[in-house]
C-alpha positions in Angstrom: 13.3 -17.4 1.5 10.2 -18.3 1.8 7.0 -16.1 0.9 3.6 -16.6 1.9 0.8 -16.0 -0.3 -2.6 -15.2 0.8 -5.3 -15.6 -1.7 -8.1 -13.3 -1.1 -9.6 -12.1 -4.0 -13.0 -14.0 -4.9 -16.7 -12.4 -5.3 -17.9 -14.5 -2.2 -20.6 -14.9 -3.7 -22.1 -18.0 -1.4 -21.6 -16.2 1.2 -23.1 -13.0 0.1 -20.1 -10.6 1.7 -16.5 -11.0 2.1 -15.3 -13.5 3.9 -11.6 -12.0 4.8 -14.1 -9.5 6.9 -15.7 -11.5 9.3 -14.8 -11.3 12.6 -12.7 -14.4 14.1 -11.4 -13.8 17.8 -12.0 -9.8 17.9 -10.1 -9.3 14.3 -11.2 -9.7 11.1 -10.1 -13.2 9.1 -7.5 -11.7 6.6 -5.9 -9.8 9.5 -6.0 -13.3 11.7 -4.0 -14.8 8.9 -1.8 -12.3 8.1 -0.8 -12.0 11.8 -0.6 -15.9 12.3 2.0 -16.1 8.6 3.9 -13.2 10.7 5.1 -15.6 13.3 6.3 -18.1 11.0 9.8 -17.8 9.4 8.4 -16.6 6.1 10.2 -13.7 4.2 7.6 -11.5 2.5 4.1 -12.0 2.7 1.7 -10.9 -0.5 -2.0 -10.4 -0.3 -3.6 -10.7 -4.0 -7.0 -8.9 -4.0 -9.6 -8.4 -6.4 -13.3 -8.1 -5.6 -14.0 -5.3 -2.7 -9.9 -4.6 -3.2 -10.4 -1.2 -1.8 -12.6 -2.5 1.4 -10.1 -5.1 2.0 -6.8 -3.4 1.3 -8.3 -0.5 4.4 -8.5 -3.3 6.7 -4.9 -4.6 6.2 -2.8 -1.6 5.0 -1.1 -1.4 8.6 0.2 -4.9 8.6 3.2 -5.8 6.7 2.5 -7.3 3.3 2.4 -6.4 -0.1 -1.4 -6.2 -1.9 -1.2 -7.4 -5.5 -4.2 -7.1 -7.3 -5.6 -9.9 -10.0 -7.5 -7.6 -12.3 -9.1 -11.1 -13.5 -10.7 -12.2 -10.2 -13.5 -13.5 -12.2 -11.8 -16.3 -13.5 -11.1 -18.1 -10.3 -8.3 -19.0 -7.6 -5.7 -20.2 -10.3 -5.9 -16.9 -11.5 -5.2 -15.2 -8.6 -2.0 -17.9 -7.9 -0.7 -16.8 -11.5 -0.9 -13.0 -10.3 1.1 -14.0 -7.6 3.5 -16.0 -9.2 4.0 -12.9 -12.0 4.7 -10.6 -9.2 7.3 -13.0 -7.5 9.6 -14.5 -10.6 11.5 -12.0 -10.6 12.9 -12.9 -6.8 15.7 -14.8 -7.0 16.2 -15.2 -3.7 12.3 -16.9 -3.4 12.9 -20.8 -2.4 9.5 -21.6 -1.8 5.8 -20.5 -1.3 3.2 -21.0 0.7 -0.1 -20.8 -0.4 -2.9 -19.7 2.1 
């Protein structure tokens, strides 16, 4: 199985708001990319989340995924892909990921 990973827990900070919130197409970007990873053949799909968690998680909670959150957000992308990573070992029946 494969399971899709969607990184989505940075400050931003460039862009002064969260990106996974702007509009795209009449939806917001995380819920785009959710939906688009949904008509692929992946198996799960996990959302890690760290800065505006909360704001984000309200806009996604009705899709199907599971929202991990990286308590170290600060420290950058990798640690967001180790949170991941943490939460999936245990799967044996993982073959692969994909990282978004």
């Amino acid at each position: 199985m494969i399971i899709a990973v969607v990184l989505s827990a940075g400050e931003s900070s460039r862009m002064g708001r969260p990106k996974a919130l702007l509009p795209i197409e009449g939806q917001r970007f995380i819920e785009r990319i959710i939906r688009v990873i949904g008509k692929s053949r992946v198996g799960r799909t996990i959302v890690v989340l760290g800065h505006h968690a909360d704001q984000l998680r309200s806009q996604i909670e009705h899709l199907p995924v599971e929202v991990v959150i990286n308590p170290d957000y600060h420290k950058g992308q990798l640690s967001s892909l180790h949170t991941a990573i943490r939460h999936i070992e245990k799967d044996d029946r993982c073959d692969a990921m994909l990282v978004h």
